[in-house]
C-alpha positions as CSV (number, residue, x, y, z in Angstrom):
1,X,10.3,36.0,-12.9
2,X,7.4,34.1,-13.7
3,X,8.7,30.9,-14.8
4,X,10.7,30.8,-11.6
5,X,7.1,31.1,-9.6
6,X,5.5,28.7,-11.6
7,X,8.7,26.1,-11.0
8,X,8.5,26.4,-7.6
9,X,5.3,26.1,-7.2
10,X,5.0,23.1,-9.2
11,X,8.2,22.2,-6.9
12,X,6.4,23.1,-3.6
13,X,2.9,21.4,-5.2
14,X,4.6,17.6,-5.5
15,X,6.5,17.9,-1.9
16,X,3.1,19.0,-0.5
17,X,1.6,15.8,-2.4
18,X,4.4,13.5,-1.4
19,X,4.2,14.6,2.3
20,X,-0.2,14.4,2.0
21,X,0.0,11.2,0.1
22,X,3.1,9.5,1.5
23,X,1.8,10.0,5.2
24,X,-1.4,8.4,4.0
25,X,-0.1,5.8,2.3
26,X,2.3,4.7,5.2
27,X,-1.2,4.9,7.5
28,X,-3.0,2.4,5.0
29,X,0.1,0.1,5.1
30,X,-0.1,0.2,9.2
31,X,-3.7,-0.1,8.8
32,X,-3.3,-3.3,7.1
33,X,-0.6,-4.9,9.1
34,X,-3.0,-4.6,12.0
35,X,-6.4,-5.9,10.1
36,X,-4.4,-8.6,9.0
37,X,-2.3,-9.6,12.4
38,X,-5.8,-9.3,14.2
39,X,-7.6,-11.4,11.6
40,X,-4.7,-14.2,12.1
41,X,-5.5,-13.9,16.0
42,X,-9.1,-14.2,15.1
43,X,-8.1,-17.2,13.1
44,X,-5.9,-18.9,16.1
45,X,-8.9,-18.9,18.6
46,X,-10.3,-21.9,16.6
47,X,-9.0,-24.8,18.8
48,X,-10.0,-28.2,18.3
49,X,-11.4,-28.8,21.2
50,X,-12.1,-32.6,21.3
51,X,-8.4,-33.1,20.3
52,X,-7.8,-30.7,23.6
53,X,-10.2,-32.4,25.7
54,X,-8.6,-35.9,24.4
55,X,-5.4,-35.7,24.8
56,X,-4.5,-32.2,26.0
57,X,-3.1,-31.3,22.4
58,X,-3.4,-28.2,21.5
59,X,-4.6,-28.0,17.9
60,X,-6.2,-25.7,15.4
61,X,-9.6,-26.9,13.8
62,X,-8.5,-25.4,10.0
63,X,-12.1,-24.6,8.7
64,X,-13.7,-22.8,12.2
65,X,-9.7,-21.0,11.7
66,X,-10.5,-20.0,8.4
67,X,-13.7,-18.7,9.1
68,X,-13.2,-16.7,11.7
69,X,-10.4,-14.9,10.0
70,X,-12.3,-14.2,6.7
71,X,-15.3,-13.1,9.1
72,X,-12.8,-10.8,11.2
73,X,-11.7,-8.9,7.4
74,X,-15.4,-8.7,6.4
75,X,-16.4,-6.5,9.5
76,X,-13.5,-4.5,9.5
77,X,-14.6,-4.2,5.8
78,X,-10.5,-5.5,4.1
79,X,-10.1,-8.4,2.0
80,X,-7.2,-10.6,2.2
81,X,-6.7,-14.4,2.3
82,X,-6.6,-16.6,4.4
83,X,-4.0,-20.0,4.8
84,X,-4.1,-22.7,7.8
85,X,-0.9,-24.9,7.5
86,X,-1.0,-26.8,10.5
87,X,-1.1,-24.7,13.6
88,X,-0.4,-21.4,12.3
89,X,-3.1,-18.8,10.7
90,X,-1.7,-16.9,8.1
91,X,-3.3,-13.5,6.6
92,X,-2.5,-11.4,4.4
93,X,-4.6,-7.9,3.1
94,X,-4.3,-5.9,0.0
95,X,-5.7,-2.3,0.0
96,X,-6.1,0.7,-2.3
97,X,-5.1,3.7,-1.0
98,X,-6.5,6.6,-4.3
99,X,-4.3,9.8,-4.2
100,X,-5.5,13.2,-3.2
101,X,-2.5,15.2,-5.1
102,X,-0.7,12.8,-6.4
103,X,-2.8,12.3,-8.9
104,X,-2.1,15.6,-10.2
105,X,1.3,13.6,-11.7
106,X,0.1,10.7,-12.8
107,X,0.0,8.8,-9.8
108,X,-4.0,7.7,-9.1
109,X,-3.5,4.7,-6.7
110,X,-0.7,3.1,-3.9
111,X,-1.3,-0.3,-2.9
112,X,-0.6,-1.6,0.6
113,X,0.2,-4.6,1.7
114,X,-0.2,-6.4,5.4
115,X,0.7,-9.4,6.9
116,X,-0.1,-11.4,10.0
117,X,0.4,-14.9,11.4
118,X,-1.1,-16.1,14.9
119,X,-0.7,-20.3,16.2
120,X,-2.6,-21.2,19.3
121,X,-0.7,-20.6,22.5
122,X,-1.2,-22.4,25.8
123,X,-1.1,-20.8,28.9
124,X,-2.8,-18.2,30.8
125,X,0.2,-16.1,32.9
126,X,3.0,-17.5,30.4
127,X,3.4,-19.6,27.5
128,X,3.4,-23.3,28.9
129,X,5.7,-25.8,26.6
């Protein structure tokens, strides 16, 4: 009778830890789709705007983009990069989510992974060609 206690607790132990840890996990990888679409938004607010006062082009200044992003991921505290490939921002985040009872198995860390891409839109009721 005992070692069919211990199994199933050991059995009941790693669904509790996969339920814990898996819920978790999937909230870091939601969390990080978010930092990194908002950062990308961030990003996309840096118009050119002598080009837009010029010639009405609508056009992203690549180093104000690039700053703004990696500035949005410091104050949310996530680190990620950051690309600018002509008008579109594009961020991605890495996080570390550590294991409450997983780690009981072996299992210390999940890493999750988010990604985001933003490009300047014009228009203020609707997105004007």
């Amino acid at each position: 009778m005992t070692a069919f206690v211990l199994t199933l607790l050991i059995g009941l132990l790693a669904l509790t830890g996969l339920s814990l840890d898996g819920g978790l996990a999937l909230a870091s990888k939601v969390r990080t789709g978010g930092q990194a679409e908002s950062a990308a938004r961030a990003g996309a607010q840096a118009l050119d705007l002598a080009a837009y006062r010029a010639s009405g082009v609508v056009r992203l200044d690549p180093v104000r983009a690039r700053d703004l992003a990696q500035r949005y991921l410091a104050s949310v505290g996530a680190t990620g990069t950051v690309q600018v490939a002509g008008d579109t921002v594009t961020v991605e985040v890495t996080a570390t989510y550590r294991t409450q009872l997983l780690s009981l198995v072996g299992i210390d860390a999940i890493h999750a992974h988010g990604r985001g891409a933003a490009h300047p839109q014009r228009g203020v009721s609707g997105i004007e060609p």
